[in-house]
N, C-alpha and C positions, 0 to 999 in steps of 0.2 A: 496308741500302741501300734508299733511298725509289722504289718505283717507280709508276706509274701504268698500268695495263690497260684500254684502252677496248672497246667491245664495242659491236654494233649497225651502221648502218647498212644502205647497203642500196640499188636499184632501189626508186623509186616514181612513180607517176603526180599529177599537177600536184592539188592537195586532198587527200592523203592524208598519212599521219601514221609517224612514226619516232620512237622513243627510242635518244639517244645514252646510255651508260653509261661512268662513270671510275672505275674502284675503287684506291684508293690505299693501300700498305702500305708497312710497313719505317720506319715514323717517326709525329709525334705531332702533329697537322690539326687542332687544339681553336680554333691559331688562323689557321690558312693561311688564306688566300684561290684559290679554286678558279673556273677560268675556260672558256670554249669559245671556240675563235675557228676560222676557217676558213679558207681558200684556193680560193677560185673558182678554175677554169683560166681563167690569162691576164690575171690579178686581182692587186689587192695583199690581203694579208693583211688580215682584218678580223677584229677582236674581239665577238664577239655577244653574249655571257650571260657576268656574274660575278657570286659571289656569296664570302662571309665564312663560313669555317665556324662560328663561333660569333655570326652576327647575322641576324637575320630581311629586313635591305635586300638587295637584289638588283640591278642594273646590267644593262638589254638595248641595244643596239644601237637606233636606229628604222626598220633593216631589219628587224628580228624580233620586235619591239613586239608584245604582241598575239596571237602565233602560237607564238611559244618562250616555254615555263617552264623553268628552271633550280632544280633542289632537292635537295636532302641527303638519303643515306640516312645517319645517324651511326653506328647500329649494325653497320653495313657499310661503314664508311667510304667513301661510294660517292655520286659527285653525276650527277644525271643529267639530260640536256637532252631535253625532250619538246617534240619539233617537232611542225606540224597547220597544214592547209592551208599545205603547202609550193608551193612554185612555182619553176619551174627555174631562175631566180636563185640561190635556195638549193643548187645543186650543187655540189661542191668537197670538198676532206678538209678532215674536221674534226679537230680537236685540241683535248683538255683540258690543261689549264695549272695548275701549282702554283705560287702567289704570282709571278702575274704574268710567268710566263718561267724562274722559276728550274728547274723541271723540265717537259716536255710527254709528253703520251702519243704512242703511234706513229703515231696518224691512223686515221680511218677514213672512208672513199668514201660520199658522200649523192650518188646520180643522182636529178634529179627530169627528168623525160621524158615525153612522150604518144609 
């Protein structure tokens, strides 16, 4: 059974930095497409960071141009979204995505706040 475990998140202050994590098991990601998207409250869902497990292109949002990296750990099956200089726009559950929707992780809470 393929599942996706995310980890991180967290309380932060407006300039400060969080890594989201997706570890993904029970199946075979050489050529999934692995994604983050998020949920503002009171928001429609938005997609920020994807990327191709087996290609070096990458896909940001130009809400998070700039400030979000998205990258692979392979040997961990494991991708991970490194947010910096957040801003409270950025608040909301995030969610990792397997090929676009066909599976998501459970969500995890990004507060950015002063």
């Amino acid at each position: 059974q393929v599942q996706l475990v995310q980890s991180g998140g967290g309380v932060v202050q407006p300039g400060e930095s969080l890594r989201l994590s997706c570890s993904a098991s029970g199946g075979s990601f050489s050529t999934s497409a692995m994604g983050w998207l998020r949920m503002p409250l009171g928001k429609e869902r938005e997609v920020v960071a994807r990327l191709k497990w087996n290609e070096d292109h990458v896909w940001y949002a130009d809400s998070v141009k700039g400030r979000f990296t998205v990258f692979r750990d392979t040997e961990e099956n494991t991708v991970h979204l490194q947010m910096s200089n957040l801003i409270p726009d950025d608040t909301g559950i995030y969610y990792c995505s397997l090929n676009d929707g066909e599976l998501f992780g459970k969500g995890t809470l990004v507060v950015v706040s002063s």
